[in-house]
N, C-alpha and C positions, 0 to 999 in steps of 0.2 A: 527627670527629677526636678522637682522645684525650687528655688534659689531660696537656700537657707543666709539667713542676717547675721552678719560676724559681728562680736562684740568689738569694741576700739584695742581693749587689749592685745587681739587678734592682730593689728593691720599697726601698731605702733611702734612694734622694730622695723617694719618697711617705710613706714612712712618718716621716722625722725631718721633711719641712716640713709638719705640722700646724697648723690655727690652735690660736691659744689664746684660752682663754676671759678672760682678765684686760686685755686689752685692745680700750678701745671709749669713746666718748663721749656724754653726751649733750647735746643740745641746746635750750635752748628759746629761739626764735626771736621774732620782736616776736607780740604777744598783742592782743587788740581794743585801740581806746581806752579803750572803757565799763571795761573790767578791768582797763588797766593806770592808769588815775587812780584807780578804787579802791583797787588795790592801793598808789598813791602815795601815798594819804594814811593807809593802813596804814602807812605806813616801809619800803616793799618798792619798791627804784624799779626801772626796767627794766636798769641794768648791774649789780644782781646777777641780774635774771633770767637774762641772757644769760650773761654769764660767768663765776659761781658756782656759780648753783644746779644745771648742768649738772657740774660739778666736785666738787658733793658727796653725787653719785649712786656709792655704790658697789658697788651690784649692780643688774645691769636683768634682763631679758628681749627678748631678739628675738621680736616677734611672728610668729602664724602664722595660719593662716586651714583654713578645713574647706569643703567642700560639701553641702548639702543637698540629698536625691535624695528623686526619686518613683518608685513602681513604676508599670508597665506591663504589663500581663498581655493577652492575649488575640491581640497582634501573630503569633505563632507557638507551636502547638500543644506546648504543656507549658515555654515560656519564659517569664520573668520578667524583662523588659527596666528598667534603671536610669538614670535621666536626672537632671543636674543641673540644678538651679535656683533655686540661691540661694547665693553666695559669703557663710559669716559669719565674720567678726571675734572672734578673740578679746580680752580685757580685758589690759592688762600690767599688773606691777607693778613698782613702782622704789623701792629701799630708799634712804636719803637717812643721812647725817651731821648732828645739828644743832651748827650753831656756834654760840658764846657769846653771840652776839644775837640766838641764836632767830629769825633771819632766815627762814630755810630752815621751821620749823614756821609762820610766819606766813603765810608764801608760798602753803602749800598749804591753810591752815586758813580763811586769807579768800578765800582765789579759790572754794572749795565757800561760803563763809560770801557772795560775792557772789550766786552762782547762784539763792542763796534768798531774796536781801534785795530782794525786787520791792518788799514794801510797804514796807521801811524804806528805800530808793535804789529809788524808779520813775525807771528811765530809760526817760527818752522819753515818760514820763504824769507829768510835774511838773503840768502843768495839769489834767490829770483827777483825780490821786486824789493827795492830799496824804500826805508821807510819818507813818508811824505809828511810834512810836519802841518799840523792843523790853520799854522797862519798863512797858508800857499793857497795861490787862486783857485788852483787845480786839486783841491784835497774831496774827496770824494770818501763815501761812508762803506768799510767793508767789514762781515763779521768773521770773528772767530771762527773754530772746528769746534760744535759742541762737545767735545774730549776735553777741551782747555778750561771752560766755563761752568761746567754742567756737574753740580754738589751731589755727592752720593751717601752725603755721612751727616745727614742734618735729620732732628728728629723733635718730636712734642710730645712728650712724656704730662700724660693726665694724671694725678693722682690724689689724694681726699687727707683729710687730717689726720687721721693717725698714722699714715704711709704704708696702709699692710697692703694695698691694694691698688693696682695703676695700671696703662693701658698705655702703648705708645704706635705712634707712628712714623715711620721709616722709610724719608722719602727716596725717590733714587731719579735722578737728573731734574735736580731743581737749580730753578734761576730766576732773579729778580725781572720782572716785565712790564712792571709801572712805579712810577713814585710819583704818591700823590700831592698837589702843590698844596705849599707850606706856606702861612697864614703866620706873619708879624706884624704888630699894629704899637702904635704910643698909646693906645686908650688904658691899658693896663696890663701890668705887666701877668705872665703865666708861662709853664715849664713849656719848654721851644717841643712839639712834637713832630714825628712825620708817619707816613702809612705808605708802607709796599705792598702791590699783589706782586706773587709767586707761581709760574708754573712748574709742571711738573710731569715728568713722564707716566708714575705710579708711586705707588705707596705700598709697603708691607705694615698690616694690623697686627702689631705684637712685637717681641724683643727680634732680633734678628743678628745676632751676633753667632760666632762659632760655639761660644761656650753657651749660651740659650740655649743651639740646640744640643750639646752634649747631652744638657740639664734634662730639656726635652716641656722648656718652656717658652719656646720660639712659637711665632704663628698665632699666641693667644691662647697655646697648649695648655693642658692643667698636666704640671709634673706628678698629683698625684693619681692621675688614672691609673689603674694597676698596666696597664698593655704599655703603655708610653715608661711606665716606667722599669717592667720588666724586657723593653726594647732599650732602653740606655743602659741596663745592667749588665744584660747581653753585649752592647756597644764597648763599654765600660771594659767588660772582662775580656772578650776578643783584642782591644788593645792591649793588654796586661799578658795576654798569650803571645801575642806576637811581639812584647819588650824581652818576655823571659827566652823565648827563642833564640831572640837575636843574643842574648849575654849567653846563655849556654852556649851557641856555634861561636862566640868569640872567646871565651873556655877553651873549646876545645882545638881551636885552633893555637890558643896560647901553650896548650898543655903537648902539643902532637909532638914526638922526636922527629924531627927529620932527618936524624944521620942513619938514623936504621931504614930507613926508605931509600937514599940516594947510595947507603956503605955497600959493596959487593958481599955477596954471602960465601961462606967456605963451601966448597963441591958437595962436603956430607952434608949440607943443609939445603942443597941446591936445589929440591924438589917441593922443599917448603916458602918457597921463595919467590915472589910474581915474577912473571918475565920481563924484561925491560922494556915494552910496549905497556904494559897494564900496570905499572908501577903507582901510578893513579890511584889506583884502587884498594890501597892498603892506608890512602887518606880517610 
């Protein structure tokens, strides 16, 4: 069929509703304990983790990911068959504002500065190896347990001007792995900045919380498929069977006599009456 000419009327909702790149958030969500009482007693408490230090990110990166392939040769005469085998990750990076209490350079410089402080802060070997203070001859660099260090509730939420529409990503073991050096000068002055990259173990594309999937808009789901959404209705009502169950059996346990179960019966009634083995049974 041959390529019929669209007029512009055609291609002018797609073309003027573009995302834009200037809007997006980030997030960073609660952090181990090991890191966030370090960080506490750095001066770095957890509400400006949460709602600052996401605030004075003003350039990120949406991450992306690659596959690594193996060759196959021999399957079929003069082919060269390609198979994936390994999802990797790439590193982000997130440029940062520092405010006037240098909160935000603290943030990032002691959370790398915990990862390596095993021998100065052993957690969790307080009784084995006694801390060694950084101005001793003999202080040597040891890291954390990635358990202590490693962010699982930090996210980049994309989204466009009128907010109907957004996309996020949900990292899970993320940690700061460079900061890049910071640039002051008397030539003139300008807002003090800095840039970290980020690795990470993986990412989840879409909301990822319990109630997303309730909804059944976790993953990048669309809640209104009819299947997705006649599976959480189904979900939905199955829990509501199994609340109404549970109040009716606590009903009837509230409502049961038990003195007519344990009281002896008179002899003329004695045949209507369980035996005292199967007394159970009239529960």
């Amino acid at each position: 069929m041959p390529t019929q000419p669209r007029r512009i009327s055609d291609i002018k909702p797609l073309i003027t509703n573009l995302a834009q790149t200037s809007h997006y958030q980030v997030q960073f969500g609660s952090l181990p304990p090991e890191l966030s009482s370090y960080l506490l007693g750095k001066g770095v408490d957890s509400r400006f983790i949460a709602e600052d230090a996401g605030l004075l990110c003003y350039s990120a990166i949406l991450p992306t990911t690659s596959l690594a392939t193996a060759n196959v040769s021999g399957n079929f005469t003069g082919i060269t068959e390609r198979f994936a085998h390994t999802r990797q990750y790439d590193s982000i990076s997130l440029d940062f504002y520092v405010d006037k209490n240098y909160t935000a350079l603290k943030f990032l410089e002691c959370w790398m500065e915990f990862i390596a402080s095993g021998s100065t802060n052993p957690v969790g070997l307080a009784n084995e190896n006694a801390p060694i203070s950084v101005n001793a001859n003999n202080y040597f660099i040891r890291m954390q347990y990635p358990a202590f260090y490693k962010a699982n509730a930090v996210k980049i939420v994309k989204f466009d001007r009128d907010y109907k529409k957004e996309i996020e990503y949900n990292f899970r073991g993320l940690f700061p792995s460079a900061i890049s050096s910071i640039q002051v000068s008397y030539v003139s002055s300008d807002t003090l900045k800095m840039s970290a990259t980020f690795q990470y173990d993986r990412y989840i594309a879409g909301k990822a919380t319990s109630l997303s999937q309730l909804i059944g808009n976790n993953n990048n789901l669309n809640p209104n498929n009819p299947k997705v959404s006649q599976s959480n209705i189904n979900s939905v009502q199955s829990l509501d069977d199994i609340s109404k169950k549970i109040v009716d059996s606590q009903k009837q346990v509230s409502n049961t006599d038990y003195s007519k179960v344990f009281t002896p019966s008179s002899p003329s009634n004695q045949s209507n009456q369980t035996t005292s083995g199967d007394w159970w049974r009239a529960l």
